[in-house]
C-alpha positions in Angstrom: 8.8 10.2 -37.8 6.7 10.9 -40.9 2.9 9.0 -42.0 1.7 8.9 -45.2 -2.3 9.6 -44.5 -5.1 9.3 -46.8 -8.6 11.1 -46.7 -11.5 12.4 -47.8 -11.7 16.0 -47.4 -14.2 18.2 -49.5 -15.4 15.0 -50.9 -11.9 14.5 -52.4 -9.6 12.0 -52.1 -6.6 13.6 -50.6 -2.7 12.0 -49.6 -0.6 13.9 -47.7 2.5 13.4 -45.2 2.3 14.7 -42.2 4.3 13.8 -38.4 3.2 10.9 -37.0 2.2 13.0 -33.6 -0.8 14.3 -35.5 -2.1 11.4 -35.6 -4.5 10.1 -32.8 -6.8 6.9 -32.4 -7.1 6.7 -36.5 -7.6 10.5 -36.5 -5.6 13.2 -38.2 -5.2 16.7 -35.3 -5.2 19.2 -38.0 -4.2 22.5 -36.3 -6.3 25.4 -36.6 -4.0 27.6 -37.5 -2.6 29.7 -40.7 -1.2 27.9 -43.6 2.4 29.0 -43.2 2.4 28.1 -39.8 1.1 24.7 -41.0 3.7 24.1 -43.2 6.5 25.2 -41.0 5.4 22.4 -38.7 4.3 20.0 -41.0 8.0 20.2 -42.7 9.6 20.5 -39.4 7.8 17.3 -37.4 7.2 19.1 -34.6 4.0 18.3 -32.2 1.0 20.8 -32.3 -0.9 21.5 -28.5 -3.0 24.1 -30.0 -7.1 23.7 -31.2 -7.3 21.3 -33.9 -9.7 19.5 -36.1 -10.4 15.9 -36.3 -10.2 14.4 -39.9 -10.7 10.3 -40.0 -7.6 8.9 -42.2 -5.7 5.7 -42.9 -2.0 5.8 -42.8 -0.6 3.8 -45.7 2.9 3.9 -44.8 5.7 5.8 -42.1 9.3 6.9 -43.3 11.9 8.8 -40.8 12.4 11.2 -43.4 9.7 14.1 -44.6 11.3 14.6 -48.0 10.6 10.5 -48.7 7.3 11.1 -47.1 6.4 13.6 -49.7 7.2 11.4 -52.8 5.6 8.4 -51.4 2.7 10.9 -51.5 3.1 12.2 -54.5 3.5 8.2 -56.3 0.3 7.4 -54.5 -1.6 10.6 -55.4 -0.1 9.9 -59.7 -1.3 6.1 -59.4 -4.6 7.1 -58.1 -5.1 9.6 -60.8 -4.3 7.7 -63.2 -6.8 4.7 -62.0 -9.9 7.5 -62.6 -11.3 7.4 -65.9 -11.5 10.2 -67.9 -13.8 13.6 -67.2 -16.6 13.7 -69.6 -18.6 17.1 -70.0 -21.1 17.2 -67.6 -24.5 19.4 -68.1 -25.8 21.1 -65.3 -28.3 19.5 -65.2 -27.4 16.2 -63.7 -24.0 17.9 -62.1 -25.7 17.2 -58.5 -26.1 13.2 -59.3 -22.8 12.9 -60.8 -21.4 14.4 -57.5 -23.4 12.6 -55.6 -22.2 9.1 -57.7 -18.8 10.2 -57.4 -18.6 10.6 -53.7 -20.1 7.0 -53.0 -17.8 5.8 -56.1 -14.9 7.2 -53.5 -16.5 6.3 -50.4 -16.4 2.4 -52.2 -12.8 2.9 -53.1 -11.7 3.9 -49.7 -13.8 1.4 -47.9 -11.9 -1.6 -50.2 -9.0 -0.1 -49.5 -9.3 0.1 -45.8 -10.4 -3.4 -45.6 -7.2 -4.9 -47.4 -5.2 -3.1 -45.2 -5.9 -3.6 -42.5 -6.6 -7.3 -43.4 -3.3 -7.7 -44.8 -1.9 -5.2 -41.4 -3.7 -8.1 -39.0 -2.2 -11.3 -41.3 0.9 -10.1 -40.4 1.0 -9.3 -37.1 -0.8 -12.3 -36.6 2.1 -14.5 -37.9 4.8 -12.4 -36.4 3.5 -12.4 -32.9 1.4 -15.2 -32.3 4.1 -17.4 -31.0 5.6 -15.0 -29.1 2.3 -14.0 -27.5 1.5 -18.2 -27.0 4.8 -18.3 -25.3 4.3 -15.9 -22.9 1.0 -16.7 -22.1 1.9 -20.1 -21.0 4.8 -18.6 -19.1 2.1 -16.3 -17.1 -0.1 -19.0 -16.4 2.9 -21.2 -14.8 4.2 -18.7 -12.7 0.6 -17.6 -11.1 0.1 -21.3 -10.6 3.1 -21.2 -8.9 3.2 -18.3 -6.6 -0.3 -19.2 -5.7 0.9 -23.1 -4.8 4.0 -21.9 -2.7 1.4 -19.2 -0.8 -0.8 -22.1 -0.2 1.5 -24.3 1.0 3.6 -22.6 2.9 3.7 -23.5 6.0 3.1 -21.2 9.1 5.1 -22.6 11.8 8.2 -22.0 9.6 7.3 -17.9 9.4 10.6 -16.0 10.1 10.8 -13.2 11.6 10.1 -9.8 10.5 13.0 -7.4 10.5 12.8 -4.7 8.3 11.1 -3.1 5.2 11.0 -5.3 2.6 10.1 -8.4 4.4 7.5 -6.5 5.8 5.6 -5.2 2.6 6.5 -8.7 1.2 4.4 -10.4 3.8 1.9 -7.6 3.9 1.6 -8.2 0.3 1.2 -11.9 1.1 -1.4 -11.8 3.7 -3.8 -10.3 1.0 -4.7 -14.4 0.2 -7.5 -15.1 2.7 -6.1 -18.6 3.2 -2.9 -17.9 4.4 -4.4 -15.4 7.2 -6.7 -18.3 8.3 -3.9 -20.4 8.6 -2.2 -18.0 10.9 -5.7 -18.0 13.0 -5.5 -21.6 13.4 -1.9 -21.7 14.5 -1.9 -18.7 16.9 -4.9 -20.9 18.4 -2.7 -22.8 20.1 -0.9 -20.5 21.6 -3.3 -18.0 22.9 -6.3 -20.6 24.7 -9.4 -18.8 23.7 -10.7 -16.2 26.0 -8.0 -16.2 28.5 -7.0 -12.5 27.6 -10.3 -10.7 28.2 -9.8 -6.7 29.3 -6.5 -7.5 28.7 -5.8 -8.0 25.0 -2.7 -6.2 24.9 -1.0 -8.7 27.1 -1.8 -11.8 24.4 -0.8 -8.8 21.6 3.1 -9.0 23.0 2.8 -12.3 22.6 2.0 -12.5 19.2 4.3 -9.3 17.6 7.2 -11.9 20.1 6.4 -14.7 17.6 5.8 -12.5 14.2 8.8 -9.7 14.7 11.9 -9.4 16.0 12.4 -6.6 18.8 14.9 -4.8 17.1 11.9 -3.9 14.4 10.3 -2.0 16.4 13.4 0.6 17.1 13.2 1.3 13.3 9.2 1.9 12.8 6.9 4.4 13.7 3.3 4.3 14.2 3.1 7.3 11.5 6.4 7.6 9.5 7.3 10.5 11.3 10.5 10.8 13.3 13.8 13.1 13.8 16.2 10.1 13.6 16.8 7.5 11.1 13.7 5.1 11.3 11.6 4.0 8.2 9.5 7.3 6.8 6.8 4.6 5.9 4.5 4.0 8.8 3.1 0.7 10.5 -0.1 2.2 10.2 0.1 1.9 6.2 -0.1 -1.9 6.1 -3.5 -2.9 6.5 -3.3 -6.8 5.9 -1.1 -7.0 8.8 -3.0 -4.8 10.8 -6.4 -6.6 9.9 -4.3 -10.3 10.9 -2.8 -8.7 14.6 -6.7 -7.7 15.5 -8.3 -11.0 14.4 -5.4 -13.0 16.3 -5.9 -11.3 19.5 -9.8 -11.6 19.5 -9.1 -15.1 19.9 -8.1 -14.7 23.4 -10.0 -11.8 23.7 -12.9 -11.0 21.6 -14.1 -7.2 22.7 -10.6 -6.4 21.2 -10.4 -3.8 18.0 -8.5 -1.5 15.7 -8.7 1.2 17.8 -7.3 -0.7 20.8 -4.5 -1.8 19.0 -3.6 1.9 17.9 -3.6 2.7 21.3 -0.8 -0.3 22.2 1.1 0.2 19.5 1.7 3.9 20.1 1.5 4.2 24.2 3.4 0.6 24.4 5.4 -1.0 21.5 7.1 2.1 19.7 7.7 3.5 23.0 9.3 1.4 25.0 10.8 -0.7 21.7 14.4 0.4 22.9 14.3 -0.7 25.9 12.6 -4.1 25.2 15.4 -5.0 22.6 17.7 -4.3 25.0 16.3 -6.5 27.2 17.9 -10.3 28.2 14.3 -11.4 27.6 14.1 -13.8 30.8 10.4 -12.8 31.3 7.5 -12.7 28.9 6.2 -9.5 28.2 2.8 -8.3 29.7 0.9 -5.7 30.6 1.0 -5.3 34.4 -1.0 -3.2 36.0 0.5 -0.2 37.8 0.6 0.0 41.3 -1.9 2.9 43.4 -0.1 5.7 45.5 -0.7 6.1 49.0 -3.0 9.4 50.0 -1.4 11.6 52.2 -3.2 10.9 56.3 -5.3 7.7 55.1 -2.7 5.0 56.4 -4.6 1.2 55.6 -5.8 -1.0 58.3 -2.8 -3.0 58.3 -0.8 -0.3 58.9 -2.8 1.1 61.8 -2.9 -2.5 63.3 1.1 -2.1 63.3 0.9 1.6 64.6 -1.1 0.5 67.7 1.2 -2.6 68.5 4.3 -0.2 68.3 2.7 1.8 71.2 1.8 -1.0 73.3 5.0 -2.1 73.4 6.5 1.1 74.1 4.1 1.6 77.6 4.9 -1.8 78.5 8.3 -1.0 78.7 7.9 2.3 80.7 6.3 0.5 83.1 9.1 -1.8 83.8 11.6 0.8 83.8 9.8 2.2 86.6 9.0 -0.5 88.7 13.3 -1.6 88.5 13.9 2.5 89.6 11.7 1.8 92.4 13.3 -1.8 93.7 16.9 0.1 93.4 15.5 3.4 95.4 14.3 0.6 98.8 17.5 -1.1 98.2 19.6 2.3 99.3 17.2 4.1 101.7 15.2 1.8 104.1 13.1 3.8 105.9 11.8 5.0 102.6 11.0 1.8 101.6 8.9 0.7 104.9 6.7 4.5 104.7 6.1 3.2 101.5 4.9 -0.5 102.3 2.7 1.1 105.4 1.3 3.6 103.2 
């Protein structure tokens, strides 16, 4: 693509085609180069990434071909010629005023003429593309009304579940309208009671991820993106709105909760045991119980001695009757033994 450019240059008027990637913000990129070199590219179209220099211009027209380009020059640079007046001999004298008159005489002539065209240039486009442009104004204006009634009035209790990618950057996108994310607050205030979860926020956070994800989700995230299987390379750590929304709806029930606590349950117990909780029949709710203390080696509890000492006891009391039957059968079979015994 070819421009027909006009300009002042050596305070002459000068028209010339040139390609139309030359041409930047209203300014001719004349390459710095040799004159051959100029022409080859000039002819050819091609672009120039070399040093350049700057020259204002105002494209009149732009053909496909260079050859047209040049006689659409050529006309303009003949009409304008013949629009000067003759060249009357000039003394030397006043040769530096008549230069000086003849610059501002072209400086006039190029001002009109970049005023009518680009008057004429704006009149069109104008009635070409106003309606267009009207129309799809109004269009953009109905459907941000729109998208911003349905987020507003959509209500919470019918939230489905998230499952995978795009309905999770969909919502994430979503919770980025404060009043949605306060209507989640309210809701999710009736099912965790205020302050019923303090020290133990990550109990009343299962209960929440239960309502907003399903627990086959959580097989296919990561807290990072990083894994050897299959699972999403994007990681759960990347959405912030959601993140932002888990924290605030578990300092209901417990306050002292934060990000960094929620990090810590998402990588030590959601992604880790997520396979085994979606296998799960889900006949309890899922909590955070606390693990159970191992017994030291030679410290036995008190209970446990109680029951030591009673397990002796019972053990000499049963000695004791053993020995007392061995001596009623021993009098039975020998007498005499039994009267030394009596008189003793």
């Amino acid at each position: 693509m070819f421009a027909v450019v006009q300009f002042i240059e050596n305070n002459k008027f000068q028209v010339l085609a040139v390609p139309v990637s030359w041409i930047k913000s209203g300014n001719l990129m004349w390459p710095k180069i040799t004159n051959e070199k100029i022409e080859a590219l000039r002819a050819a179209g091609d672009e120039f990434h070399g040093a350049t220099k700057r020259i204002p211009v105002v494209i009149s027209r732009k053909v496909r071909n260079f050859l047209a380009a040049e006689k659409i020059a050529e006309e303009l640079t003949k009409k304008k010629k013949k629009l000067k007046p003759p060249k009357k001999p000039v003394s030397t004298k006043n040769k530096e005023n008549n230069e000086s008159i003849k610059y501002e005489e072209l400086k006039k002539d190029l001002q009109q003429f970049i005023q009518d065209t680009v008057q004429t240039v704006v009149e069109k486009c104008f009635d070409d593309r106003f309606s267009k442009l009207a129309a799809l104004l109004q269009m953009n204006v109905k459907s941000s009304n729109k998208t911003t009634l349905e987020v507003a009035d959509e209500p919470v209790e019918n939230h489905l579940r998230i499952d995978d990618d795009n309905q999770l950057h969909d919502w994430n996108v979503r919770l980025g309208n404060e009043d949605l994310c306060e209507k989640y607050v309210v809701y999710f205030s009736r099912i965790i009671p205020p302050n019923a979860y303090i020290g133990n926020g990550d109990s009343a956070c299962y209960t929440i991820v239960d309502c907003l994800f399903t627990r086959d989700f959580w097989t296919r995230f990561t807290w990072t993106g990083i894994s050897r299987g299959k699972k999403s390379k994007q990681g759960f750590r990347e959405f912030g709105n959601i993140l932002q929304l888990l924290v605030r709806l578990v300092c209901i029930g417990d306050p002292t909760y934060n990000a960094q606590k929620l990090e810590s349950f998402c990588k030590n117990r959601l992604f880790r045991y997520s396979k085994s909780r979606s296998m799960s029949k889900q006949l309890r709710k899922s909590a955070c119980r606390l693990t159970r203390k191992k017994k030291m080696p030679g410290k036995l509890p008190k209970l446990e001695a109680v029951y030591q000492i009673k397990r002796e006891n019972s053990v000499d009391l049963k000695d004791q009757t053993d020995s007392d039957e061995e001596h009623e059968y021993a009098s039975q079979d020998d007498p005499e033994a039994a009267n030394v015994d009596i008189g003793t």
